[in-house]
py3Dmol code that shows the C-alpha trace and the ligand (Angstrom):
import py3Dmol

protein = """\
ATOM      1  CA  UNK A   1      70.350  99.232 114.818  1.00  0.00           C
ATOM      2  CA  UNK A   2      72.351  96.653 116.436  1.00  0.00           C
ATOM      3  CA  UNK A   3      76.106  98.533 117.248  1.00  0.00           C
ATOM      4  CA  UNK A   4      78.494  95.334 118.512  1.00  0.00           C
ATOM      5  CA  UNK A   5      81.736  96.528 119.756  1.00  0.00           C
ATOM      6  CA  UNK A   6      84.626  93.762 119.556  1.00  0.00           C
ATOM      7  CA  UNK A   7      88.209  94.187 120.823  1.00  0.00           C
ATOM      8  CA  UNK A   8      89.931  93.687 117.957  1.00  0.00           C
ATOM      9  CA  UNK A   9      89.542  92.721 113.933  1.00  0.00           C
ATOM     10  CA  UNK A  10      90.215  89.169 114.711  1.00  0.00           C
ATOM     11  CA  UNK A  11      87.122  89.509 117.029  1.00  0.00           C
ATOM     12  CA  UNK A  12      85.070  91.700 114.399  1.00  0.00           C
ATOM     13  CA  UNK A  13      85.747  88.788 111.450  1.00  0.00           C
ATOM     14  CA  UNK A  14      84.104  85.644 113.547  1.00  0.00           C
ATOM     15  CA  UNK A  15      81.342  87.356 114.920  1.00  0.00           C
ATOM     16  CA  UNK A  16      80.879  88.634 111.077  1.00  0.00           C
ATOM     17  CA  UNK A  17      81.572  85.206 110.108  1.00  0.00           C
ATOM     18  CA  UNK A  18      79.049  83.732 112.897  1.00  0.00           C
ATOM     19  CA  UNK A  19      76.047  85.981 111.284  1.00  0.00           C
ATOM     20  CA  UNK A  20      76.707  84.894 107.867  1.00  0.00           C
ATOM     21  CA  UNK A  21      76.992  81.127 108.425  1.00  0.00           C
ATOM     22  CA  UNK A  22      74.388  81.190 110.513  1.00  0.00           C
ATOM     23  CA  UNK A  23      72.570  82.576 107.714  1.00  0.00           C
ATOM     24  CA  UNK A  24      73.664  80.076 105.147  1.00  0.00           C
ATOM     25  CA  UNK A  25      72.751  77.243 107.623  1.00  0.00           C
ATOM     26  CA  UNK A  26      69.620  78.434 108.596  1.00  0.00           C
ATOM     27  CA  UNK A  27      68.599  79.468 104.696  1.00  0.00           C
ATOM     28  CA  UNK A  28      70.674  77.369 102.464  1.00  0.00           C
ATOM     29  CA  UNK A  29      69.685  79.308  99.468  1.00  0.00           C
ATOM     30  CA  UNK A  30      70.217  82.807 100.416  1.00  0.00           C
ATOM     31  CA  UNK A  31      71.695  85.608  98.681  1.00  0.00           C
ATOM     32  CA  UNK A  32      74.886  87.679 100.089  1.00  0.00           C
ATOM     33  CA  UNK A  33      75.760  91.198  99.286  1.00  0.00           C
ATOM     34  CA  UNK A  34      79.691  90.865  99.421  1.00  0.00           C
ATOM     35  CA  UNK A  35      82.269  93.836  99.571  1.00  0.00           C
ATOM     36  CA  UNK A  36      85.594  94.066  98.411  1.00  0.00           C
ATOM     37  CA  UNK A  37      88.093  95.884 100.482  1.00  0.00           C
ATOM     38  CA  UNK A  38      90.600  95.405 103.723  1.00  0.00           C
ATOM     39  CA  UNK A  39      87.642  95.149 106.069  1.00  0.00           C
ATOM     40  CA  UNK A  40      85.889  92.398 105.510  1.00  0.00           C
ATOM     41  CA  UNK A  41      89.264  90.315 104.367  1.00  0.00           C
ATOM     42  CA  UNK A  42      89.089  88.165 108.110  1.00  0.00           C
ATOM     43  CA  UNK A  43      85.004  87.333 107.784  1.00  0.00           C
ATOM     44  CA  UNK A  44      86.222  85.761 104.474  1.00  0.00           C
ATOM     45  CA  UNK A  45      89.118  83.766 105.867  1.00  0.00           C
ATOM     46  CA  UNK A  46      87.177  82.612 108.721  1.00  0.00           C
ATOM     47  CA  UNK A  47      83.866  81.566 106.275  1.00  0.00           C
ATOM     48  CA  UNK A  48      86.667  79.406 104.341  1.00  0.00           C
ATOM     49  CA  UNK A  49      87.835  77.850 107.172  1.00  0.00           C
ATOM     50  CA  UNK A  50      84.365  77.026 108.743  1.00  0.00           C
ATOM     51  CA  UNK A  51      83.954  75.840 104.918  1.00  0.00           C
ATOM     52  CA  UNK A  52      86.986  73.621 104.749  1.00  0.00           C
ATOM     53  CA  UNK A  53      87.106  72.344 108.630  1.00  0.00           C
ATOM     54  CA  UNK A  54      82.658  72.515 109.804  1.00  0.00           C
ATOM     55  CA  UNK A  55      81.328  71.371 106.390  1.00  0.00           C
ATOM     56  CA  UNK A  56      79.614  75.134 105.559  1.00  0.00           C
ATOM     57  CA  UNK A  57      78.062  74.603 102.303  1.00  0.00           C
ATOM     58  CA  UNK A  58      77.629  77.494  99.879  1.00  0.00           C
ATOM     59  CA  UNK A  59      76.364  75.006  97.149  1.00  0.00           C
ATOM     60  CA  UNK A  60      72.619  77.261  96.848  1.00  0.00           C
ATOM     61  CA  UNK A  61      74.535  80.525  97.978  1.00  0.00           C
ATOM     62  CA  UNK A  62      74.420  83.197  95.243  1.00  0.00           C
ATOM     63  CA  UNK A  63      76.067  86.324  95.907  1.00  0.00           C
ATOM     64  CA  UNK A  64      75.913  89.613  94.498  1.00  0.00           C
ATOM     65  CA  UNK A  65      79.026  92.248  94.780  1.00  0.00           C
ATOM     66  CA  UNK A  66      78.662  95.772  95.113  1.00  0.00           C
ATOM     67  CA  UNK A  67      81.266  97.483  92.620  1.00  0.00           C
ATOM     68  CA  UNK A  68      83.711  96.944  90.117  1.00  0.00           C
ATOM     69  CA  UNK A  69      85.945  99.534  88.592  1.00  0.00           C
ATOM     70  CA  UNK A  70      84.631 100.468  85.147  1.00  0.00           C
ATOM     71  CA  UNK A  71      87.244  99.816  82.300  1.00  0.00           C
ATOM     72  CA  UNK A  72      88.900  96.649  84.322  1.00  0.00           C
ATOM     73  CA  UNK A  73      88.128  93.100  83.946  1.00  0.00           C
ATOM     74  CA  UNK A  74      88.863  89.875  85.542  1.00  0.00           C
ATOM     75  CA  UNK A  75      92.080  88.692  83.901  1.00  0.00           C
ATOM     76  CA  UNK A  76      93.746  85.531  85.210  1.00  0.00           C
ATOM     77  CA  UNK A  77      96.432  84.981  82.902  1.00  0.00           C
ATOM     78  CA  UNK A  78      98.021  87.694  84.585  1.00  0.00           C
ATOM     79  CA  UNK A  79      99.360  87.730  88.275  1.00  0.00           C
ATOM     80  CA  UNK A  80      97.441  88.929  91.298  1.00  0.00           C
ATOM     81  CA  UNK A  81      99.292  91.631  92.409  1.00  0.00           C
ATOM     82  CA  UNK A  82      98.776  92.893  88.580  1.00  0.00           C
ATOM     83  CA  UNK A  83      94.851  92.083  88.356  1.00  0.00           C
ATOM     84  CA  UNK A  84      93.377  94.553  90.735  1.00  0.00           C
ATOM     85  CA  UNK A  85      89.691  93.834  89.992  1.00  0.00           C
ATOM     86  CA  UNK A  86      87.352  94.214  92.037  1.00  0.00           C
ATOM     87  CA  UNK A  87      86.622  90.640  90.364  1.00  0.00           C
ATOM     88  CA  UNK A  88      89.582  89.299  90.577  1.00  0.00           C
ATOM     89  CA  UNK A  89      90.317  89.867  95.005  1.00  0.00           C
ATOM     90  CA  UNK A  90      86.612  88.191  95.306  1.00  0.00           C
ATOM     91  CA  UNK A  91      88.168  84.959  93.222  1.00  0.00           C
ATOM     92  CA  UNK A  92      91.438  85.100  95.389  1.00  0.00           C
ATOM     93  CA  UNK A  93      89.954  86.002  98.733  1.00  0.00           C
ATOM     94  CA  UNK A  94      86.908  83.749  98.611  1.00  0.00           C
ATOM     95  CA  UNK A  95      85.139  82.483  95.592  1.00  0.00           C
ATOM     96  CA  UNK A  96      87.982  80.079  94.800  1.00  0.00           C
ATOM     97  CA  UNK A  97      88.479  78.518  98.035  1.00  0.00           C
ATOM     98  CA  UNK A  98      84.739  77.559  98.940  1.00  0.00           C
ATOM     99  CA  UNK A  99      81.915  75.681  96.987  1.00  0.00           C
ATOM    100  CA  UNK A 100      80.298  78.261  95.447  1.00  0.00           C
ATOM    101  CA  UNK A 101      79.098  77.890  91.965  1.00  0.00           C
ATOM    102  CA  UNK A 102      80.066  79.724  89.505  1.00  0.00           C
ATOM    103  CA  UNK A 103      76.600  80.372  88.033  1.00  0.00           C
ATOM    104  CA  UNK A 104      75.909  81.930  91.443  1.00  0.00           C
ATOM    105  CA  UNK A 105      78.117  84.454  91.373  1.00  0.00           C
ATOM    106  CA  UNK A 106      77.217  87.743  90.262  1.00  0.00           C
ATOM    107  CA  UNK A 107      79.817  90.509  89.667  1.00  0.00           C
ATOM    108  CA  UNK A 108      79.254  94.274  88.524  1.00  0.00           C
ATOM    109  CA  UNK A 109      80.640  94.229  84.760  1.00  0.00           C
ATOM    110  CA  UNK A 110      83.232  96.965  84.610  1.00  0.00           C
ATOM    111  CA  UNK A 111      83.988  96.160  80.875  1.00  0.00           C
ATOM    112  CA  UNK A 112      80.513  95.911  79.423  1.00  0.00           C
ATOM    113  CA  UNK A 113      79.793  97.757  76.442  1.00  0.00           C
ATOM    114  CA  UNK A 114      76.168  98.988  77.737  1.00  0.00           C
ATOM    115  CA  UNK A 115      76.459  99.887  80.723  1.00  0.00           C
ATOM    116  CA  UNK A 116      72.991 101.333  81.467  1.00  0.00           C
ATOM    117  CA  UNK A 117      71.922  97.926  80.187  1.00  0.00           C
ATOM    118  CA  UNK A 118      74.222  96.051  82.348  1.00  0.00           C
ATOM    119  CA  UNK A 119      73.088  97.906  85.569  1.00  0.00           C
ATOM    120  CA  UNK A 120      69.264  97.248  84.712  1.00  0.00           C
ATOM    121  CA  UNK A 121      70.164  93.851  84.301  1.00  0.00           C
ATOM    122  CA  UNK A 122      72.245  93.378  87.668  1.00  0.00           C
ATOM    123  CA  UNK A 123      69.117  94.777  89.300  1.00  0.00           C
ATOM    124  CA  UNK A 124      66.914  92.452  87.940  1.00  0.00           C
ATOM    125  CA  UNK A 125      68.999  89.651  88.686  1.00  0.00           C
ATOM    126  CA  UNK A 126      68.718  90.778  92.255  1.00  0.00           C
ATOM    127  CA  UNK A 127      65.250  91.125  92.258  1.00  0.00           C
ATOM    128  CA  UNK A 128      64.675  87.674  90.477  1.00  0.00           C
ATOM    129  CA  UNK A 129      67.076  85.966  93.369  1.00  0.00           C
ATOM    130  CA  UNK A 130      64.250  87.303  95.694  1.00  0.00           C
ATOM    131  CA  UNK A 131      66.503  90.010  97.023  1.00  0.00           C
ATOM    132  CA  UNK A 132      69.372  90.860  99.059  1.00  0.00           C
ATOM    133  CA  UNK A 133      69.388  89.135 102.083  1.00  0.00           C
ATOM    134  CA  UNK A 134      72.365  90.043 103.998  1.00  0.00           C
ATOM    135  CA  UNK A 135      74.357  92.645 102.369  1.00  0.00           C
ATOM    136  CA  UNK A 136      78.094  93.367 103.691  1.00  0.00           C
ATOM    137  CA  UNK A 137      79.444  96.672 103.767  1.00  0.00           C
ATOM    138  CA  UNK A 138      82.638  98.582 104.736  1.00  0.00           C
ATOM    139  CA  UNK A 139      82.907 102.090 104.463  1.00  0.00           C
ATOM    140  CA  UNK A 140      84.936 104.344 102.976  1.00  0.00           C
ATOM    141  CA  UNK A 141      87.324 106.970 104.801  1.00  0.00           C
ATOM    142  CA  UNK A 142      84.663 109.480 102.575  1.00  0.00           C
ATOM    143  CA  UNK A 143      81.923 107.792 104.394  1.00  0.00           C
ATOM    144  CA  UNK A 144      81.163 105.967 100.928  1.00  0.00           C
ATOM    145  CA  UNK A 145      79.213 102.647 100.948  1.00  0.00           C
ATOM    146  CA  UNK A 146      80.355 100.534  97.659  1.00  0.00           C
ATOM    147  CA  UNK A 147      81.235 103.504  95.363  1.00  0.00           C
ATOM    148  CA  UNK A 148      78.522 105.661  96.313  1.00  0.00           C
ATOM    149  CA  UNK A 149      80.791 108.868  96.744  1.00  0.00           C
ATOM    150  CA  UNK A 150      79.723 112.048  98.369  1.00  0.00           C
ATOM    151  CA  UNK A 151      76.876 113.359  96.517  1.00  0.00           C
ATOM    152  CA  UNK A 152      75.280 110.113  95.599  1.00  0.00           C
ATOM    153  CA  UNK A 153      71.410 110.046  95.887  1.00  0.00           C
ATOM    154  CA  UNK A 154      70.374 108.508  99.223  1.00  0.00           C
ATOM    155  CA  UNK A 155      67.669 106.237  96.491  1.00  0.00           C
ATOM    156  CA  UNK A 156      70.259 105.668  94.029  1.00  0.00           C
ATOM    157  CA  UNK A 157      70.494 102.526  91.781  1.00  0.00           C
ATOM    158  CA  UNK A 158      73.408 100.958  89.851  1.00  0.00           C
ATOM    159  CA  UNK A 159      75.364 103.166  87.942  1.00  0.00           C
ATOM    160  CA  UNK A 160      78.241 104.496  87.169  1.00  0.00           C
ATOM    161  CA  UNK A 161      80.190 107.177  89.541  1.00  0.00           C
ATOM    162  CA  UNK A 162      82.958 109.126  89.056  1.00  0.00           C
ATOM    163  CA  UNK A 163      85.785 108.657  91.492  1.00  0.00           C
ATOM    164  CA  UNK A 164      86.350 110.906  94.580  1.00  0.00           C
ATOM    165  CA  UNK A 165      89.783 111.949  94.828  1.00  0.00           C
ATOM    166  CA  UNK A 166      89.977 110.853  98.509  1.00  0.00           C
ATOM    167  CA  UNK A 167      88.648 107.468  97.211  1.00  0.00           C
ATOM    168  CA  UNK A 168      91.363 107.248  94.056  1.00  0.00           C
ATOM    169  CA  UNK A 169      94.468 107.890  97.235  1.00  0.00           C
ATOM    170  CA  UNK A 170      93.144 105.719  99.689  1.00  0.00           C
ATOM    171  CA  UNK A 171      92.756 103.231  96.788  1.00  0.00           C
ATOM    172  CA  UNK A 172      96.187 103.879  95.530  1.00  0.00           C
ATOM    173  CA  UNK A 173      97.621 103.485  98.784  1.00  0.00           C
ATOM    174  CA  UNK A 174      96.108 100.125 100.086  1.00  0.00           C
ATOM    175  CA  UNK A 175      96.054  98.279  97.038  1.00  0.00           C
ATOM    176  CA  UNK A 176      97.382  99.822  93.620  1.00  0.00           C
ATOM    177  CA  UNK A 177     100.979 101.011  95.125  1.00  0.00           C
ATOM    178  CA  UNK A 178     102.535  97.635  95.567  1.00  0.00           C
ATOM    179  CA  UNK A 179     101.821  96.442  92.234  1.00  0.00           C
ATOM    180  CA  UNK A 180     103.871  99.397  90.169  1.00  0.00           C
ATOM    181  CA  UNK A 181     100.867 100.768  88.586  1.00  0.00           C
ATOM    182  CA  UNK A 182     101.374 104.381  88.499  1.00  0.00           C
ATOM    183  CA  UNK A 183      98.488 106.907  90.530  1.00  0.00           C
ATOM    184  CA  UNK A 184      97.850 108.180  86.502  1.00  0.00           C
ATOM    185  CA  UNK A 185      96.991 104.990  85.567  1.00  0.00           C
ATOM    186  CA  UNK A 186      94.102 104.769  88.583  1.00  0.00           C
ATOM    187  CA  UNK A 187      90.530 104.071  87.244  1.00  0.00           C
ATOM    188  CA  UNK A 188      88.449 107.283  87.512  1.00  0.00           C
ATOM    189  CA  UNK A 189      85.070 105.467  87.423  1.00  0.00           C
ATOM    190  CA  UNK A 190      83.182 102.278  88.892  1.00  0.00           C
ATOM    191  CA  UNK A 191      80.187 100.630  88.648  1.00  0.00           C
ATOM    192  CA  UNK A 192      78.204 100.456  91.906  1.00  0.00           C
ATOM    193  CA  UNK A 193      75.026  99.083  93.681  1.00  0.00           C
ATOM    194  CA  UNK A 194      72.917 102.065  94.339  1.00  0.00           C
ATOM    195  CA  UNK A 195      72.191 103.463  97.922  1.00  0.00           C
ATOM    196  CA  UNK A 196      68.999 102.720  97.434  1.00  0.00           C
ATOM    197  CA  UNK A 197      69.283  99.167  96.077  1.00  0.00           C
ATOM    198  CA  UNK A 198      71.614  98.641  99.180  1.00  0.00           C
ATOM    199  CA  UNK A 199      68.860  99.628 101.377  1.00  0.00           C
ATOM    200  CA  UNK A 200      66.355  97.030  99.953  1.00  0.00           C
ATOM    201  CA  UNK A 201      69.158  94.310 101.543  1.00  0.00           C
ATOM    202  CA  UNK A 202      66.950  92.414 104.465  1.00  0.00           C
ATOM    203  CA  UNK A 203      69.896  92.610 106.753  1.00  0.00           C
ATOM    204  CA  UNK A 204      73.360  95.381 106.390  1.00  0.00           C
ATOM    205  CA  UNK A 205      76.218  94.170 107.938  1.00  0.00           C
ATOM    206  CA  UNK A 206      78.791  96.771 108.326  1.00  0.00           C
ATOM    207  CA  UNK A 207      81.971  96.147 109.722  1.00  0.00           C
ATOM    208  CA  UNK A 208      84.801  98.957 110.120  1.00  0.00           C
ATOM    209  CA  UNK A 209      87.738  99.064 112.364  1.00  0.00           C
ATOM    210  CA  UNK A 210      91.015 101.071 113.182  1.00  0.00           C
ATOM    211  CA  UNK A 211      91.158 104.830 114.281  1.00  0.00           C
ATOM    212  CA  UNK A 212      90.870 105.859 110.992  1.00  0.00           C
ATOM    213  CA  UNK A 213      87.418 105.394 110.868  1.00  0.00           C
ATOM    214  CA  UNK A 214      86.572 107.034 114.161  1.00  0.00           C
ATOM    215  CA  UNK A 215      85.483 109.897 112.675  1.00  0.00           C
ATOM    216  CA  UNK A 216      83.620 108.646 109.665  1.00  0.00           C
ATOM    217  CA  UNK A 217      81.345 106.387 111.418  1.00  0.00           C
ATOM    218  CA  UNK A 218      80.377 108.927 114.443  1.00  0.00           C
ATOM    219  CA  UNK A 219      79.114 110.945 111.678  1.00  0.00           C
ATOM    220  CA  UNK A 220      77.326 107.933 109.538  1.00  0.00           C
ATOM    221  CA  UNK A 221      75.644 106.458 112.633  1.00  0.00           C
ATOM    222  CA  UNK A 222      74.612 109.146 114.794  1.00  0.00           C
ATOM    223  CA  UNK A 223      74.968 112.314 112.365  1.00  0.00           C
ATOM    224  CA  UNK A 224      72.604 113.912 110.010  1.00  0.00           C
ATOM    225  CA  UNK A 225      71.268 111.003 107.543  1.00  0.00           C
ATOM    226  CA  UNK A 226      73.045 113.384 104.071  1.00  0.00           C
ATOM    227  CA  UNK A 227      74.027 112.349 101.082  1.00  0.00           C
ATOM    228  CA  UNK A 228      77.548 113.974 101.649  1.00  0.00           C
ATOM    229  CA  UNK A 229      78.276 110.776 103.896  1.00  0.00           C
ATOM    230  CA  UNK A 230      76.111 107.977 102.037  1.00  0.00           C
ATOM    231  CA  UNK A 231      76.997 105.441 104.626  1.00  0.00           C
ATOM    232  CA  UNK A 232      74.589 107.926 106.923  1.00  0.00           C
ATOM    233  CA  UNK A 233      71.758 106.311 104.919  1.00  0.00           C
ATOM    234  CA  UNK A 234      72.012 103.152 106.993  1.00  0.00           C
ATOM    235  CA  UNK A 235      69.940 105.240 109.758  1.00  0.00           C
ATOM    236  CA  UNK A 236      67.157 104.804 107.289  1.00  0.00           C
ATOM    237  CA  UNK A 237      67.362 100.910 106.273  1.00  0.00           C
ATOM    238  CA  UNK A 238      64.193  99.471 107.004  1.00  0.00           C
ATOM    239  CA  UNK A 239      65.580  96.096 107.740  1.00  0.00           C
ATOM    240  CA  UNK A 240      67.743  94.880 110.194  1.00  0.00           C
ATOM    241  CA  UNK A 241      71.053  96.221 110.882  1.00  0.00           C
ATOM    242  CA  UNK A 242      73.893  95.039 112.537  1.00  0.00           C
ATOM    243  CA  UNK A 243      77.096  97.049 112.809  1.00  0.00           C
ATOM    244  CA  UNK A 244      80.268  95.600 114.342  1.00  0.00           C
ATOM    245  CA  UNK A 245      83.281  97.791 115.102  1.00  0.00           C
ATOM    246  CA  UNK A 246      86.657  97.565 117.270  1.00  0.00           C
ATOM    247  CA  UNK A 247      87.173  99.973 119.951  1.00  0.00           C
ATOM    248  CA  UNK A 248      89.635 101.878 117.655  1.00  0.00           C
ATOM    249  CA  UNK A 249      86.560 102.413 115.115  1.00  0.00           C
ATOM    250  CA  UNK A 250      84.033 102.957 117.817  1.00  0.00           C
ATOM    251  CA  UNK A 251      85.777 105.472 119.570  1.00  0.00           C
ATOM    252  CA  UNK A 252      84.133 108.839 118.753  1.00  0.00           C
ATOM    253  CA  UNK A 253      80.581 107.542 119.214  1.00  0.00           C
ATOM    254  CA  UNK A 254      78.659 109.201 121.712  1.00  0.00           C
TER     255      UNK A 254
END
"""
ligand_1 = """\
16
GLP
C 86.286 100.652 98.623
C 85.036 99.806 98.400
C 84.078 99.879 99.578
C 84.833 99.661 100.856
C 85.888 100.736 101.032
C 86.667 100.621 102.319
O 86.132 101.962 98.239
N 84.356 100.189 97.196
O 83.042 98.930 99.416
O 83.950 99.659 101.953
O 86.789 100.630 99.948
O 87.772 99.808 102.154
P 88.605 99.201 103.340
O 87.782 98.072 103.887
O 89.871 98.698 102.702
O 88.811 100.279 104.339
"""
view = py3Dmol.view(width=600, height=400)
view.addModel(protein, "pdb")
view.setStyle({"model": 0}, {"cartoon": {"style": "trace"}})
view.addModel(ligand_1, "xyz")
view.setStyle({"model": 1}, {"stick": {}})
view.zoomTo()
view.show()
């Protein structure tokens, strides 16, 4: 495991960015594991701008994203701020500003009407892309990766999982608040990429920074590998792994 400590986010997003285009250049048809959330926000601004100003082509790119709130759809008739999809930050904070093709993109379903068929279907579309080759992850302040909460298999597939309560505040908080939507009206499930589909990804990239995932990641890196922290499962990936981290995020290690 490859631990790269950067001073600061703006620091953590372009070396993110670096491995990915590098990636893209290098393989022009590979497939990215993407992640929604605050964290990886600057590795998607800077792949747009390498995109827009150094010609990065994501033409042959197909991407896969790891979770999607079950009940909630993609709705652009109504504003962003109202539209908190999982779907619907990936069109805003990416998809829409870059070359991508729409035929390319792969997003969990959270309104389908079988779900156990929909999740054996997003696996096999995985599988017939010729796998994961560089999967992005956050974590979450639970020490979740995607919506695998506390609890969640270490082999799991994708499924749906009920909501932690931690997860349903810190969600509120960062991202529901703002728009009015009252905490009742939070979605209590999600679809998610298993741990142990995650772990068939040739390459993790996880990215974390800020103090308030000292703790968190201390444990997840260099704790017990548990399924009470399934971000601790990265200890076991097979492939490579690269994890980059501010000094705020990297502080308890040992
Ligand atoms: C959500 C997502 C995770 C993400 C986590 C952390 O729960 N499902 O994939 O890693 O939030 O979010 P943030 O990057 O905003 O801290």
């Amino acid at each position: 495991m490859d631990i790269i400590i950067k001073e600061n986010y703006q620091e953590i997003s372009l070396a993110a960015a670096s491995i990915i285009a590098d990636l893209i250049r290098s393989k022009p048809d590979c497939v990215l594991g993407l992640a929604t959330g605050s964290t990886p926000l600057g590795t998607y601004r800077e792949l747009i701008r390498r995109h827009k100003e150094e010609n990065l082509d994501f033409f042959k790119v197909k991407t896969f994203n790891l979770d999607e709130y079950q009940g909630i759809g993609i709705d652009l008739s109504k504003p962003y701020d109202q539209d908190r999809s999982a779907a619907r930050f990936m069109h805003e904070e990416l998809f829409k500003h870059i070359n991508l093709q729409k035929e390319n993109i792969y997003l969990p379903d959270g309104l389908a009407r079988d779900m156990n068929n929909f999740c054996a279907w997003y696996e096999q579309e995985i599988v017939k892309a010729g796998g994961i080759d560089l999967q992005v992850l956050g974590i979450g302040s639970n020490g979740h990766w995607a919506f695998n909460e506390p609890g969640s298999s270490l082999s799991s597939r994708t499924r749906v999982q009920p909501l932690a309560q931690q997860t349903i505040d810190d969600n509120y908080e960062s991202f529901y608040k703002k728009s009015g939507i009252s905490k009742e009206a939070m979605p209590h499930f999600a679809v998610t990429l298993g741990i142990g589909t995650i772990l068939e990804s040739r390459h993790a990239l996880m990215l974390a920074n800020g103090e308030k995932k000292a703790a968190i990641l201390a444990k997840a890196l260099q704790g017990p590998v548990t399924s009470a922290i399934t971000a601790s499962a990265i200890q076991t990936h097979p492939g490579k792994v690269t994890v980059i981290l501010d000094r705020a995020a990297a502080a308890k290690l040992k």
